[in-house]
Backbone as CSV, one residue per row, in Angstrom:
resi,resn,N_x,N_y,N_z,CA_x,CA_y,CA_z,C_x,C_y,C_z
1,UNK,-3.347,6.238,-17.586,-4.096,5.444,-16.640,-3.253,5.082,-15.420
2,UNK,-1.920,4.801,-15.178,-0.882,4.007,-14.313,-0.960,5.613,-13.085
3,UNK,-0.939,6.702,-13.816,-1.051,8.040,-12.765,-2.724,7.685,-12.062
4,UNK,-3.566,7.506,-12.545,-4.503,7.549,-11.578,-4.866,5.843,-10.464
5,UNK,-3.922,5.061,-11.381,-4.118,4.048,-10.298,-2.902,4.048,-9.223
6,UNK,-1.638,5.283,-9.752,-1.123,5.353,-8.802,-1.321,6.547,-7.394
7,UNK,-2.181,7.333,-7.834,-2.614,8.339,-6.857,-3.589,7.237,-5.977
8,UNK,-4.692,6.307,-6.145,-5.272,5.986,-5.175,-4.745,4.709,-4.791
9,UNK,-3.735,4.075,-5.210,-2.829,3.341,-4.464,-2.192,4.203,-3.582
10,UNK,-1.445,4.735,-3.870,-1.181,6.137,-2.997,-2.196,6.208,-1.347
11,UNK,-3.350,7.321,-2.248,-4.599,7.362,-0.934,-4.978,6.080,-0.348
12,UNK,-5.165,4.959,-0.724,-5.442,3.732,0.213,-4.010,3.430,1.336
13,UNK,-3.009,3.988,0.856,-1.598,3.503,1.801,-1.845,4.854,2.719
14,UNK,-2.319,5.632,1.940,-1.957,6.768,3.295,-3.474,7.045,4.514
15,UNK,-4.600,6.211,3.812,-5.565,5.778,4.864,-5.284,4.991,6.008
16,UNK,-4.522,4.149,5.350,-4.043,2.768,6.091,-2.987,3.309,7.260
17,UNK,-2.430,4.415,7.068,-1.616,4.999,7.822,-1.785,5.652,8.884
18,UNK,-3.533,6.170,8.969,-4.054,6.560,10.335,-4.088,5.694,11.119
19,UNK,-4.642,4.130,10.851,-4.528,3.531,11.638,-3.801,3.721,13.121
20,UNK,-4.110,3.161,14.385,-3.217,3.210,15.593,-2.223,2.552,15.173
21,UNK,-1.075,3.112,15.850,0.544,2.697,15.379,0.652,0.650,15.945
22,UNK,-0.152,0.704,16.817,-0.103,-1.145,17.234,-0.709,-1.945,16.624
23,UNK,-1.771,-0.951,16.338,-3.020,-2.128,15.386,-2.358,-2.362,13.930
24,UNK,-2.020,-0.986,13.193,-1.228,-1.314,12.374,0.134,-2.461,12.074
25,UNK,0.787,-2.133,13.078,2.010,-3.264,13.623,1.476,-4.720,13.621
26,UNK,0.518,-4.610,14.285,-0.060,-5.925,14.349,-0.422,-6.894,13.097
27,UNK,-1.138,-5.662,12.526,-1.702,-5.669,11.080,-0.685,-6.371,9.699
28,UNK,0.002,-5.839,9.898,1.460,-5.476,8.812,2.198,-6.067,8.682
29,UNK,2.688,-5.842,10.062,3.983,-6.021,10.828,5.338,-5.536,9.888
30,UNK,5.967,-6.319,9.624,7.143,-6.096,8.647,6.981,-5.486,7.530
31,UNK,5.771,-5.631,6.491,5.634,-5.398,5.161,5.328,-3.975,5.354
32,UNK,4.930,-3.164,6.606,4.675,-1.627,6.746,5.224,-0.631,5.984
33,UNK,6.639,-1.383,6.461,8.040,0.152,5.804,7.616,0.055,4.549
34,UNK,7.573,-1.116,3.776,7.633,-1.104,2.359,6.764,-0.611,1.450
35,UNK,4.924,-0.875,2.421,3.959,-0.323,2.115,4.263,1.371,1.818
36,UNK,4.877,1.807,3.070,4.928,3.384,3.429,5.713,3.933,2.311
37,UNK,7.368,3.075,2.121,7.824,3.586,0.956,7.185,4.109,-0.703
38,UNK,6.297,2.704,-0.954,5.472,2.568,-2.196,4.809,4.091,-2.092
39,UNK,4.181,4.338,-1.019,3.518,5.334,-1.153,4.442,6.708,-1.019
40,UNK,5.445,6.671,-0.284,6.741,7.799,-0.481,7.115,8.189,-1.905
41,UNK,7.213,6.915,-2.481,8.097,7.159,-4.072,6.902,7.380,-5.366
42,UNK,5.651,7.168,-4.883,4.537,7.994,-5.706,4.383,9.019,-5.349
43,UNK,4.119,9.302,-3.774,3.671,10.853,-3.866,5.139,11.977,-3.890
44,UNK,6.033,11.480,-3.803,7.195,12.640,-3.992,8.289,12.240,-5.324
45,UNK,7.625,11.082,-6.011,9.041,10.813,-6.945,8.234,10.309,-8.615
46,UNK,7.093,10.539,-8.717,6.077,9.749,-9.510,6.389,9.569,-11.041
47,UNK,7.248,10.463,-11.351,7.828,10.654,-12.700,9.096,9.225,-12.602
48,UNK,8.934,8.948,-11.605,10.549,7.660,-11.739,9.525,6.497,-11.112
49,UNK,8.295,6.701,-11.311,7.456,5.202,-10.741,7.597,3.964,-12.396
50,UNK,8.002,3.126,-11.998,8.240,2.425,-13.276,6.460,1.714,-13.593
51,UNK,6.228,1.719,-14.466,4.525,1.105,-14.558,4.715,-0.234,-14.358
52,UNK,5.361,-1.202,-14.806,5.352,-2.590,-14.241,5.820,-2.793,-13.071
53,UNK,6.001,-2.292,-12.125,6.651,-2.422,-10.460,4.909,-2.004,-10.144
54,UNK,4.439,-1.396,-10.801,2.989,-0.829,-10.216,2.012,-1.891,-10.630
55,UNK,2.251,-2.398,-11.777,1.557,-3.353,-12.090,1.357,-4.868,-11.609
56,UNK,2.477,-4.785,-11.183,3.111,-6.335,-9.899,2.512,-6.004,-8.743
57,UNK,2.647,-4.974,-8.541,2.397,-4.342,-7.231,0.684,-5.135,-7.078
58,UNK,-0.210,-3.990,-8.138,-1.255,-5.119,-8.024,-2.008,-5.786,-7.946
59,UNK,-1.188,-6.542,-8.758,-1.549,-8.152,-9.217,-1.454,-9.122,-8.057
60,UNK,0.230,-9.100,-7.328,0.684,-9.548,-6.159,0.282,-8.684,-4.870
61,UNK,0.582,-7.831,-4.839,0.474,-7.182,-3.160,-0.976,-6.964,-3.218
62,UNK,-1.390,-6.369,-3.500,-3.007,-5.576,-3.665,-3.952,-6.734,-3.129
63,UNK,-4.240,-7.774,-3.055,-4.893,-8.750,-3.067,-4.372,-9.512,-1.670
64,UNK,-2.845,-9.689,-1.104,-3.024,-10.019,-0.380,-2.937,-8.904,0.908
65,UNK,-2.668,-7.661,0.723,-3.215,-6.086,1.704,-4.560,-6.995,1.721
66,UNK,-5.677,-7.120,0.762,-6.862,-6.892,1.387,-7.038,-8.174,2.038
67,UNK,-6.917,-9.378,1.746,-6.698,-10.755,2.207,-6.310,-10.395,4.159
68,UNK,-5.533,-9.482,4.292,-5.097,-9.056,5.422,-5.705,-8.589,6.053
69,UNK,-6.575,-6.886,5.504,-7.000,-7.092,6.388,-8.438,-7.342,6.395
70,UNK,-8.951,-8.329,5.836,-9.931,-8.971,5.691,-9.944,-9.992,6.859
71,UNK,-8.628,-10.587,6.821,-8.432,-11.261,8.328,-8.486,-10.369,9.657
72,UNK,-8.124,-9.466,9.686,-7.697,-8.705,10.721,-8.953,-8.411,11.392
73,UNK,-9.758,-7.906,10.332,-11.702,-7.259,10.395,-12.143,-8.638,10.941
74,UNK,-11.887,-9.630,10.920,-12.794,-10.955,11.383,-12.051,-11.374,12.868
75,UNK,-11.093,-11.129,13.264,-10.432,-11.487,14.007,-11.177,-11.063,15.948
């Protein structure tokens, strides 16, 4: 199960990635790189994805990404 919630964690980071490079910035700001990495070290390293770093991931991040841009969409 942790492989298929990590492929569309994956595809939602790399949607998020078309975004325009400012709106994104705007969006993000700092937490970007880290977003981009998460999605680096699934799609090229997935056999060394630990399942509880994915599972934190989330519990914690997942919720406030959408919190974000839930703000961003109202703004």
């Amino acid at each position: 199960m942790i492989d298929a919630v990590c492929m569309r964690l994956s595809a939602a980071i790399e949607a998020l990635s078309q975004l325009e490079v400012a709106d994104r910035d705007r969006i993000f700001g700092e937490t970007w790189p880290l977003m981009w990495a998460t999605h680096n070290r699934i799609a090229h390293g997935d056999l060394l994805i630990d399942s509880d770093i994915i599972t934190a991931t989330l519990d914690a991040d997942v919720p406030m990404v959408i919190r974000t841009i839930t703000r961003a969409l109202n703004e």
